[in-house]
Each structure stands twice: as structure tokens, then as C-alpha cells.
C-alpha positions in Angstrom: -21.0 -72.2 17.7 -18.2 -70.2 19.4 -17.3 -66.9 17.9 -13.4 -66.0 17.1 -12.7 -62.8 18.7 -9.7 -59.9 18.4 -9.8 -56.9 20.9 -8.3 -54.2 20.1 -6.6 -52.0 23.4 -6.6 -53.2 26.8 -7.5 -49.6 28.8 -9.7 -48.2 30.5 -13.0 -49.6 28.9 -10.2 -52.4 26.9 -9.8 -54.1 30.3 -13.5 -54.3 31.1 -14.2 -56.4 27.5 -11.4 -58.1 28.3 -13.1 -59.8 31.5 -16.6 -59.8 30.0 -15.0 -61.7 26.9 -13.4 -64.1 28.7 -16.1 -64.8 31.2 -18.6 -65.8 27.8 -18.8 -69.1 26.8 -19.4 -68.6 23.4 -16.6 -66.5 22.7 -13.2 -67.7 22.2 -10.3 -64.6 22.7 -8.0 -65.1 19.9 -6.1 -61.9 20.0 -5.1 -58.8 21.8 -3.6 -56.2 20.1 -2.2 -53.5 22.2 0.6 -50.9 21.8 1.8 -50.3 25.1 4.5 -52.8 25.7 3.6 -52.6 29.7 -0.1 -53.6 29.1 0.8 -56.3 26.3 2.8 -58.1 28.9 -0.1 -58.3 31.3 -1.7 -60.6 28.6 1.1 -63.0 28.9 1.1 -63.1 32.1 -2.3 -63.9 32.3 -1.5 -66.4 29.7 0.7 -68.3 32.7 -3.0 -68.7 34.5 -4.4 -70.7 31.9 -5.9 -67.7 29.3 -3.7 -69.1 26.6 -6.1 -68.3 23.7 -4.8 -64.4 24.4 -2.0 -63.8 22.4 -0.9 -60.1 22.0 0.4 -58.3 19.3 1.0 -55.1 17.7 -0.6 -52.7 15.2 1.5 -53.5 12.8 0.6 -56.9 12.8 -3.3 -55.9 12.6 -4.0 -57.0 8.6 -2.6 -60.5 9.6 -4.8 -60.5 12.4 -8.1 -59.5 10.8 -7.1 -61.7 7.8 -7.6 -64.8 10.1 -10.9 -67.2 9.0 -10.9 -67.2 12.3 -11.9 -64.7 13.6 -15.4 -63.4 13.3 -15.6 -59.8 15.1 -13.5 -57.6 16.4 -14.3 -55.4 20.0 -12.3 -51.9 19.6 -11.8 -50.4 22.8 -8.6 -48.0 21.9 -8.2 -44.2 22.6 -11.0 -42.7 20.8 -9.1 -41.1 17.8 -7.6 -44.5 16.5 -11.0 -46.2 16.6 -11.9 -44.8 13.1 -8.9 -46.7 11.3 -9.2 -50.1 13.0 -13.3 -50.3 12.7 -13.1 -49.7 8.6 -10.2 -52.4 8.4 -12.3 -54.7 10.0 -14.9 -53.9 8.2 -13.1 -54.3 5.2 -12.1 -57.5 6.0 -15.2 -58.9 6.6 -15.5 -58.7 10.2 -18.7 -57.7 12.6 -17.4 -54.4 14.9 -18.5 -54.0 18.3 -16.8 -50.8 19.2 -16.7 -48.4 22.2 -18.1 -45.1 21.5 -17.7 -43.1 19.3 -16.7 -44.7 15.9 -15.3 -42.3 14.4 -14.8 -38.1 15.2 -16.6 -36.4 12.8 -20.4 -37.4 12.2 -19.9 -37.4 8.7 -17.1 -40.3 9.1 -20.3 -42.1 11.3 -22.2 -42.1 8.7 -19.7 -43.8 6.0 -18.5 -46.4 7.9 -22.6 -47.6 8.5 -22.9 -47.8 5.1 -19.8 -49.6 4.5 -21.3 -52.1 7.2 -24.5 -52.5 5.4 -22.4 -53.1 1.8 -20.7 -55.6 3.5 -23.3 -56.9 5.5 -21.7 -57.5 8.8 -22.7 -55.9 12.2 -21.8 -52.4 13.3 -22.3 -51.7 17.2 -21.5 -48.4 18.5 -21.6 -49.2 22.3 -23.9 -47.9 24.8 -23.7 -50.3 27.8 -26.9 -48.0 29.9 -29.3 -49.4 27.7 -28.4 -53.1 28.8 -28.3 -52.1 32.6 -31.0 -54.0 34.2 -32.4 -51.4 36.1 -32.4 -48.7 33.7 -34.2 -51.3 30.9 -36.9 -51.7 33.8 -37.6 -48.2 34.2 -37.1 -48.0 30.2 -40.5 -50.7 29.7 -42.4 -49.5 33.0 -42.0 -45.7 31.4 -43.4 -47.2 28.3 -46.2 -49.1 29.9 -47.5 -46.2 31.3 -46.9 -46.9 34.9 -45.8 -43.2 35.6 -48.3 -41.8 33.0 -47.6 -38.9 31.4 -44.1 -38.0 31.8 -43.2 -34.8 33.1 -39.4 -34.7 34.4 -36.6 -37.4 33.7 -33.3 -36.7 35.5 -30.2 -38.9 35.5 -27.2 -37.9 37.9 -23.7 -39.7 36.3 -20.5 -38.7 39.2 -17.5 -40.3 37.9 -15.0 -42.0 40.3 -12.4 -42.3 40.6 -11.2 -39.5 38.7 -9.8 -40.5 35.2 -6.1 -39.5 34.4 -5.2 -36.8 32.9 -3.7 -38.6 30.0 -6.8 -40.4 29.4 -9.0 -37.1 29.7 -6.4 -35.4 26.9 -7.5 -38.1 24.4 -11.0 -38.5 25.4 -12.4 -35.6 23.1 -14.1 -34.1 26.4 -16.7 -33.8 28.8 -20.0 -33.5 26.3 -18.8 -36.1 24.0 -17.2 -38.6 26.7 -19.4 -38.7 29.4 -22.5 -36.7 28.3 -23.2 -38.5 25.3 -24.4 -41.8 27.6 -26.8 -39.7 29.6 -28.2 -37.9 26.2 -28.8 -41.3 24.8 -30.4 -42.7 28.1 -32.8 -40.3 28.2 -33.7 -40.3 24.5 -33.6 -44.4 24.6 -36.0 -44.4 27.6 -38.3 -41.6 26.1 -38.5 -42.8 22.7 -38.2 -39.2 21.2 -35.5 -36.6 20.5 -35.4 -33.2 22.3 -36.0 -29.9 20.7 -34.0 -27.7 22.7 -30.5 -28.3 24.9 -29.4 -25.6 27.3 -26.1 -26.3 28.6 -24.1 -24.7 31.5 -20.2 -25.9 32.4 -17.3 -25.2 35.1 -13.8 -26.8 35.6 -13.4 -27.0 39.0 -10.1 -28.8 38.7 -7.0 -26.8 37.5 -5.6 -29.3 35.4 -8.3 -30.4 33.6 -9.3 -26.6 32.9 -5.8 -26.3 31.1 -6.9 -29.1 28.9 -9.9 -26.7 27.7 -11.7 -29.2 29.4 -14.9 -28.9 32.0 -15.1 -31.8 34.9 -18.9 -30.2 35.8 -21.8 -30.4 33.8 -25.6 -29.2 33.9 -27.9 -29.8 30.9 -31.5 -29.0 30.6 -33.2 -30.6 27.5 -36.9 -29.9 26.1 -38.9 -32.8 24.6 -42.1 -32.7 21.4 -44.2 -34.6 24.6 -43.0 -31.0 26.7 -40.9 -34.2 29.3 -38.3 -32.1 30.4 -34.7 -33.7 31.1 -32.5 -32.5 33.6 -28.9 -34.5 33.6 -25.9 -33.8 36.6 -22.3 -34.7 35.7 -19.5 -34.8 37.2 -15.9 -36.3 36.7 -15.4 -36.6 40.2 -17.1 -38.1 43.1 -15.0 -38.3 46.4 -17.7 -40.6 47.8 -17.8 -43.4 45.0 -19.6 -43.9 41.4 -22.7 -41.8 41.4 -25.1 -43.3 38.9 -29.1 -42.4 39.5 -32.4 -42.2 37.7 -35.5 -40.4 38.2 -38.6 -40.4 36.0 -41.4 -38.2 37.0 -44.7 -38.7 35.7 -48.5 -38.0 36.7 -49.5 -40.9 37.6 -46.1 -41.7 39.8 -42.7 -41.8 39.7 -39.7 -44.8 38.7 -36.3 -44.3 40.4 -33.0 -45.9 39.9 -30.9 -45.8 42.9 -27.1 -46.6 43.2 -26.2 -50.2 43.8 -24.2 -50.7 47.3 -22.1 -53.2 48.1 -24.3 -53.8 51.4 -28.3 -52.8 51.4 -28.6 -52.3 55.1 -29.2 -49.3 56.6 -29.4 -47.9 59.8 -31.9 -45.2 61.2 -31.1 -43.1 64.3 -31.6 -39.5 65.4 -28.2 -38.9 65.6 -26.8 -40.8 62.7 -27.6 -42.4 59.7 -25.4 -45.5 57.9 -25.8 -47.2 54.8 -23.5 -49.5 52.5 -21.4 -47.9 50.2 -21.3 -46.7 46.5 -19.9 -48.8 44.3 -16.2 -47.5 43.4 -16.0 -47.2 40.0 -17.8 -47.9 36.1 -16.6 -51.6 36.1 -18.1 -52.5 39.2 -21.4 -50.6 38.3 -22.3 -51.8 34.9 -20.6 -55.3 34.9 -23.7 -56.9 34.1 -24.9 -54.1 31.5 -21.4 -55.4 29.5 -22.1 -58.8 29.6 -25.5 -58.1 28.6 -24.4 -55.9 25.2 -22.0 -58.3 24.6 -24.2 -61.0 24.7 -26.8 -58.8 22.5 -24.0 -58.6 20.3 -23.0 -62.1 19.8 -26.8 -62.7 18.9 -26.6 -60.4 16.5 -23.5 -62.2 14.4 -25.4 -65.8 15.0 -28.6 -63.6 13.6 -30.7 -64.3 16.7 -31.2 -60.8 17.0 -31.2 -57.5 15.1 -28.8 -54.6 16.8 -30.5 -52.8 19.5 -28.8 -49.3 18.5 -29.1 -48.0 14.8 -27.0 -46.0 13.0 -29.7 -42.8 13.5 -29.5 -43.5 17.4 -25.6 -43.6 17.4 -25.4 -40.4 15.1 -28.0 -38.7 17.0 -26.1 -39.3 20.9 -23.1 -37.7 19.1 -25.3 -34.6 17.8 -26.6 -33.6 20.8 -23.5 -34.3 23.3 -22.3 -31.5 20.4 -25.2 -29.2 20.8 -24.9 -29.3 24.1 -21.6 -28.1 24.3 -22.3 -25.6 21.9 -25.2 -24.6 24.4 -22.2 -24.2 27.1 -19.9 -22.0 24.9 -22.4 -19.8 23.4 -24.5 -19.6 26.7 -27.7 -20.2 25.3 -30.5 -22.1 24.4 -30.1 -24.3 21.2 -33.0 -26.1 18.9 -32.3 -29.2 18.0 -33.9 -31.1 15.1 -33.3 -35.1 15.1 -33.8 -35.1 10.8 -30.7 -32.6 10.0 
């Protein structure tokens, strides 16, 4: 059976679904909706290529779309603030949700539109495309297999690049809940707890994005029930490419996730030392972990699988991106309990 499928915003993230989506062979793209004209007109032209199942529209024509029998989920990958309206009119009309995070601003919001999901029994997906990276789920089962023993220190190092534009960092809601919420839920996923402290420090190096109230650098410290500490490094910029690592430090060893490079040789000399180089940027790093959630996902709506990421685990990331910010402002350490 091929799945029917709208997406919603062809952006930063949009544009990534849009290429996972129509790579998949049990998806069928029946709509894009998208409100800048400029972007909507790169659907048709793609349309000239043979991609004729894309047909874009606008949001005022998004009841007509969701009202379609044909369609059986809907990916949201909008600016953050609109994601709230379009996820409950899908949901509303009876369509599964696989939505970039988060779903909604408040946590409060979060929590409503789970329900609504479980009284109308379709699939809610808040996405977190780490925990379908390949090499972060083999750390993830070799952690829980005891090969490092007893964990002591888990870092993961996240260095964006290139740097986002200032008109997408004005809508993204910020540093903590953009970028830090994906470590936060790494680290959590791959430990199988929930920290009880966060201590967070901050600093915009970059002008501009200090006159947003904004921070583009990043340092969190978080203490676990096991006593695991996490440290996590972030950055909105790398000059040298896409900066993604993990280290898990244990006694009995250590697991570590290094960057993927578009060439694995390496060369040794006294003088000098050359390797291949980062990959540039998110869509290049974590193509496979969006094909993977996407494919989890289309499981899930043939009921082949049950959603890897619950509604706790969603409203928990967004808690503690939250506390950690807090951390930064009031500069000092919070407690954090997972059952408030």
C-alpha cells in the first residue's frame, strides 16, 4: 500500500522531506503547500522533471487539502510558530502528523494536541531525526549492552554550518529550544534516564544574532540518577563544516562517533597532517537518519510499528532545552524533575 502524502513548507528542514519523500517508494507526494510564491514555483518546476504528483498550493486552500481521502498523513516542516495550527487541523481531519520539532510553543499546547491524537487514534510524531542516525543507534544499543560499563561521561559536540539566516534564527524560538533540544534528547534517548540537574552557560559571539536576544554559543553540563555526567558543545557556526560528534565514557571503555567525511583517508607526516573533509551541512549529515524516521513513521500508519518517541519523551526534550536556558539567564545550577 502507498501512502497519500501533503507537506506542509518547503524550507530549511521542508526541503530535506521533500527529497526523502520523494525518494520513498511507498509514498506518493500529493501536495505541497507553501506560502512563499518563490518556493512554490520551484515545485512546478520540478514538476517539468517528471515529479508531477507535487502540486502546490496555499494555506488558504489547506481544509481542501486535508479533506482529500486521499491523503493519509501530513509532514509539517513550517516556521515553528505556525506548526501548532496546521498539526491540530490535520489531526482533526483524521490525518497521521509527522511534524518537525516542536509541535506546538507552549508545553501545555504539547500536551493537548497528544491527546487529541490518541481520541482520534492516528499517529503523532514529533521529529527527532538523531535517534534514527545509524551511528548514534549503535552507540545507543552498545551503551545499553554494557560494552562501556558503567557510564561515567557522555559528550555530544553539535557546530552548525553553514550559518542559518538571520530570518530563519528570528523565527526559530532560539538557541536552547532550536538546536539544544536534539542534543538534550540524544543524551537522554541513549542513557535511558532523565537528568537531575542542568547548568547552562551562553555567549553571542555574532552581533547580529545578539540583537535578536539570541546566543550562537552554548555549554551545558547535565547530572544524571546513575551520577553519568553529560557535557554538550554548540555552536551555530562552524567555519570548517558540520561538526557533529559523540563520546560515551564508561569503565569498562569508551564508544565514539566521529564526523562522516566525504573521503576517509588520511595522511600522517611530521610536518603535516590531511584528512577528507567535514560534511557541509545537516542535509548531507543526517540523510539517512531522515529516511530512516520517515520510514519508522510510515510503519507506524501501516501499524508495523509503534512510534519510537512518546509524548513524555517529546514533552520532556522541550523541558529541559527550557531549563537549560533558564540555567544560562539565572546563572545557576537548576534541578530538574522528569514527573512535573
Amino acid at each position: 500500500m502507498r501512502l497519500g502524502v501533503v507537506l506542509f513548507g518547503l524550507g530549511r528542514a521542508g526541503a530535506v522531506h521533500f527529497n526523502g519523500i520523494v525518494r520513498n517508494r511507498r509514498i506518493d507526494l500529493l501536495y505541497v503547500v507553501e506560502m512563499e510564491e518563490e518556493i512554490a514555483r520551484s515545485v512546478k518546476a520540478l514538476e517539468t522533471e517528471g515529479i508531477t504528483m507535487a502540486k502546490a498550493v496555499d494555506h488558504s486552500r489547506t481544509d481542501e487539502v486535508l479533506n482529500d481521502n486521499a491523503v493519509h498523513f501530513v509532514v509539517v516542516a513550517t516556521p515553528t510558530h505556525t506548526h501548532e495550527k496546521i498539526v491540530r487541523a490535520a489531526l482533526q481531519a483524521g490525518k497521521g502528523v509527522f511534524c518537525e520539532k516542536p509541535i506546538a510553543k507552549s508545553l501545555e499546547s504539547v500536551a493537548e494536541i497528544y491527546d487529541e491524537a490518541t481520541r482520534v487514534a492516528k499517529p503523532l510524531f514529533c521529529a527527532f531525526q538523531r535517534r534514527f542516525d545509524p551511528n548514534f543507534d549503535d552507540v545507543r544499543e552498545r551503551v545499553r549492552n554494557g560494552e562501556v560499563g558503567r557510564v561515567h561521561v557522555i559528550k555530544t559536540c553539535s557546530r552548525d554550518s553553514p550559518l542559518p539566516s538571520i530570518e530563519y534564527l528570528r523565527h526559530s524560538g532560539g538557541m536552547f529550544v532550536d538546536c539544544a533540544v536534539h542534543d538534550v534528547d540524544l543524551v537522554c534517548w541513549i542513557l535511558g534516564e532523565t537528568p537531575t540537574s542542568v547548568q547552562a552557560q551562553a555567549h553571542a559571539f555574532k552581533q547580529d544574532i545578539a540583537d535578536l536576544g539570541d546566543v550562537d554559543t552554548v555549554a551545558i553540563v547535565m547530572k544524571f540518577p546513575s551520577g553519568a555526567l553529560a557535557q554538550i558543545d554548540l555552536s551555530r557556526h562552524s567555519c570548517y563544516g558540520y561538526d557533529q560528534r559523540l563520546e560515551v565514557h564508561g569503565d569498562k571503555g569508551m564508544l565514539i562517533a566521529s564526523n562522516a567525511k566525504d573521503n576517509t583517508v588520511s595522511h600522517y607526516s611530521p610536518l603535516s597532517e590531511r584528512s577528507g573533509s567535514f560534511q557541509h551541512s545537516f542535509p548531507q549529515r543526517y540523510r539517512q537518519a531522515y529516511d530512516n524516521e520517515l520510514n519508522h513513521f510510515v510503519d507506524v500508519m501501516l501499524g508495523k510499528k509503534q512510534l519510537m518517541l512518546s509524548k513524555k519523551d517529546a514533552i520532556v526534550a522541550v523541558r529541559l532545552a527550557n531549563t537549560c536556558e533558564d540555567s544560562y539567564k539565572a546563572g545557576k545550577t537548576i534541578q530538574f524533575r522528569a514527573d512535573e
